[in-house]
C-alpha positions as CSV (number, residue, x, y, z in Angstrom):
1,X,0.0,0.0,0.0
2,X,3.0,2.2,0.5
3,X,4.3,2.3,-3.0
4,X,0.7,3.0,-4.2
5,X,0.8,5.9,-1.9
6,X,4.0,7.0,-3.6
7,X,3.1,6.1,-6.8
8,X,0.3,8.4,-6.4
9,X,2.0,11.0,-5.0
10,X,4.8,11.0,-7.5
11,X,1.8,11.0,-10.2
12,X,0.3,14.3,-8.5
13,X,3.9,15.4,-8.4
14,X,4.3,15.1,-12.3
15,X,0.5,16.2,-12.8
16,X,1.3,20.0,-10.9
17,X,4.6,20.5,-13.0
18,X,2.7,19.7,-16.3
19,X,0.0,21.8,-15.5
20,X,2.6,24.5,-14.5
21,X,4.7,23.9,-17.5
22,X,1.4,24.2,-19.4
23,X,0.5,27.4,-18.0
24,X,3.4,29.4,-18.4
25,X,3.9,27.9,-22.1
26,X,0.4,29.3,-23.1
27,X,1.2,32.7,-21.3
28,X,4.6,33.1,-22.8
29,X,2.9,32.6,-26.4
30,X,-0.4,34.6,-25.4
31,X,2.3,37.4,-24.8
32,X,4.1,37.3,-28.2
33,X,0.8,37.2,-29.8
34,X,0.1,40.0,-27.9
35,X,3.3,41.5,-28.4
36,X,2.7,40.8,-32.5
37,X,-0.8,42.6,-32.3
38,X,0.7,44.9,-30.8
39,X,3.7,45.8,-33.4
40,X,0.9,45.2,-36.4
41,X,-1.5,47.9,-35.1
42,X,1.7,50.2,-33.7
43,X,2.7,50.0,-37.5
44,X,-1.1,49.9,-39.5
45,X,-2.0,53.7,-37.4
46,X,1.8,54.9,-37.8
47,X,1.2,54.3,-41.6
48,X,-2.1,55.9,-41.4
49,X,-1.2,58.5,-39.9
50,X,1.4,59.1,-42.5
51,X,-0.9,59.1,-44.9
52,X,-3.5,61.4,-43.7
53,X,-0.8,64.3,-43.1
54,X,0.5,64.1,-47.0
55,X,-3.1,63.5,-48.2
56,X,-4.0,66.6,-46.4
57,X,-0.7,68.2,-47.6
58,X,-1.6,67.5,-51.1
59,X,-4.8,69.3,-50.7
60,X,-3.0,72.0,-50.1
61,X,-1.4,71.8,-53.1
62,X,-3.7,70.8,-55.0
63,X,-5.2,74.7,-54.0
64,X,-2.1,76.4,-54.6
65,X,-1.7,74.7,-58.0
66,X,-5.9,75.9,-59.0
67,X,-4.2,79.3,-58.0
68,X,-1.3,79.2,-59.9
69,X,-4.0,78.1,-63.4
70,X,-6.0,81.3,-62.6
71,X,-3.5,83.6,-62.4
72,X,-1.9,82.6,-65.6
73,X,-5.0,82.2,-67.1
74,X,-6.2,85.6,-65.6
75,X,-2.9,87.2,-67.0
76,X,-2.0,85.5,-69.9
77,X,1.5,85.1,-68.7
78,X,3.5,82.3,-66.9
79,X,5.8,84.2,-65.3
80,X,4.0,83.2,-61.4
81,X,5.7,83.3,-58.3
82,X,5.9,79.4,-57.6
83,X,7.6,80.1,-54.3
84,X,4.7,78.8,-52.4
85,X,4.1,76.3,-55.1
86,X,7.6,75.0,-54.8
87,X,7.5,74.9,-50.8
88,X,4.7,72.8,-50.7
89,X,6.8,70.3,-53.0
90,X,9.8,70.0,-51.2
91,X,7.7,69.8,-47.8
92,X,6.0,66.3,-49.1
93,X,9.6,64.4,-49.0
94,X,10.4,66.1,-45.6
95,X,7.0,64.8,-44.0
96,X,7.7,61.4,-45.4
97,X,11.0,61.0,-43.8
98,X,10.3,62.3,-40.6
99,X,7.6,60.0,-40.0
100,X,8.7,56.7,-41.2
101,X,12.0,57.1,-39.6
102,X,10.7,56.2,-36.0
103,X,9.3,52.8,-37.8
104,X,12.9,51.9,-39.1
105,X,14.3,52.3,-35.9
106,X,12.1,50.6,-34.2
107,X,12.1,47.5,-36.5
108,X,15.6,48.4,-37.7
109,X,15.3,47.0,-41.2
110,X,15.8,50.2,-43.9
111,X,13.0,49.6,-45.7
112,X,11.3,52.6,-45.1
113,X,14.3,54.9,-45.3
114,X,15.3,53.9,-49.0
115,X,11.7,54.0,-49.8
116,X,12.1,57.5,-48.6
117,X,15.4,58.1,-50.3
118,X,13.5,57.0,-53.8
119,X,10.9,59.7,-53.1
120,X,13.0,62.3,-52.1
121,X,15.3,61.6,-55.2
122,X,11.9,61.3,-57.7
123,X,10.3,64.5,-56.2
124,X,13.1,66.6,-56.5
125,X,13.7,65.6,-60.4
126,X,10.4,66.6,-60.5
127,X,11.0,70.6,-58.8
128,X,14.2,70.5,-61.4
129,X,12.5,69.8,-64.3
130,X,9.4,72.4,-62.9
131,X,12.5,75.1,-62.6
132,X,13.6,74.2,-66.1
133,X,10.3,74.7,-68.3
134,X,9.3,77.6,-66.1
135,X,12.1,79.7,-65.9
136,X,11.9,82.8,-68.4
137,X,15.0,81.8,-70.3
138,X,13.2,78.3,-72.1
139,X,11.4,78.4,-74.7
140,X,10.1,74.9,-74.6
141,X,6.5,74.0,-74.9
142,X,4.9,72.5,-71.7
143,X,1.8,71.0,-70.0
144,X,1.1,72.9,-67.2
145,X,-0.9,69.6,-65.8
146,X,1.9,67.4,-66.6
147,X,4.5,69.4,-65.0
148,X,2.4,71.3,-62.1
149,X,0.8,68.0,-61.4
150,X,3.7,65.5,-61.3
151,X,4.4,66.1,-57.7
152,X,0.6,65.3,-56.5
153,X,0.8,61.7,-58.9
154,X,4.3,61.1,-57.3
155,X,2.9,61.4,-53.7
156,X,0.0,59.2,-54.4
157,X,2.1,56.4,-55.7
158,X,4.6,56.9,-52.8
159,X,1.6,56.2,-50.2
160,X,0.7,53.3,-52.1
161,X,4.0,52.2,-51.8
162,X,4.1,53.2,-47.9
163,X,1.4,50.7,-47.5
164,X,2.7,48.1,-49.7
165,X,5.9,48.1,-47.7
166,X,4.1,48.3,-44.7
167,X,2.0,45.2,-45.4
168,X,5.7,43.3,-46.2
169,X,6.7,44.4,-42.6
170,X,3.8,42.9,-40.8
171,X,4.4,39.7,-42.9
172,X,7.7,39.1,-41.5
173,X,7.0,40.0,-37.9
């Protein structure tokens, strides 16, 4: 009857450590699920986020540019002050570095940063080629929509991108 007794007790023994071993296996992968929802949703209203500031940004601009088309329509001439024009431009690439940065340091994995670097290089193409066709000394035909406009269809496909990347991210958390 003894050994029964220690049989069961060794069996109650065993029974408590699984149990324990149990629970702190389902806790320690409740937290990293936890821990990965957390991440994804950190990274889903980061990107949002993002994109709501340049959207609105782009309204902006979208405004200075109808400004722009009246005046030169209104005068005849294209000889506008695209100071403010030009601001609004170079802000876009600014915004979009400042705020993905935080999410490549926190995940530490660039992607972000030459997606930024790509933008910043195609945007500011964009302002050179806008400074070549408007400045008083060519005489080359443009499209004001085209050229005026080039910025706006750049940003758009830049927050596609953003989400795209974004997307590849989560994936690999």
């Amino acid at each position: 009857m003894d050994n029964f007794t220690y049989g069961l007790d060794i069996a109650t023994a065993i029974s408590v450590i699984g149990a324990a071993f149990l629970f702190i296996w389902n806790s320690t992968r409740t937290n990293r699920n936890l821990l990965k929802e957390s991440q994804q949703t950190h990274i889903k209203t980061t990107i949002i986020k993002i994109s709501d500031k340049l959207s609105t940004e782009l309204i902006v601009l979208y405004k200075e540019i109808q400004r722009i088309e009246e005046l030169i329509l209104s005068d005849r001439t294209q000889n506008q002050d695209l100071t403010p024009y030009k601001l609004l431009v170079n802000q876009l690439p600014f915004i979009f570095r400042v705020r993905t940065k935080p999410l490549d340091k926190i995940y530490g994995n660039k992607r972000f940063e030459k997606l930024t670097n790509e933008f910043t290089m195609e945007m500011e193409e964009s302002l050179q080629n806008i400074k070549r066709v408007t400045s008083g000394e060519s005489d080359e035909k443009w499209d004001f929509v085209e050229v005026m406009y080039k910025p706006v269809r750049l940003t758009e496909s830049f927050i596609t991108k953003l989400y795209l990347e974004s997307e590849n991210l989560i994936k690999t958390l």
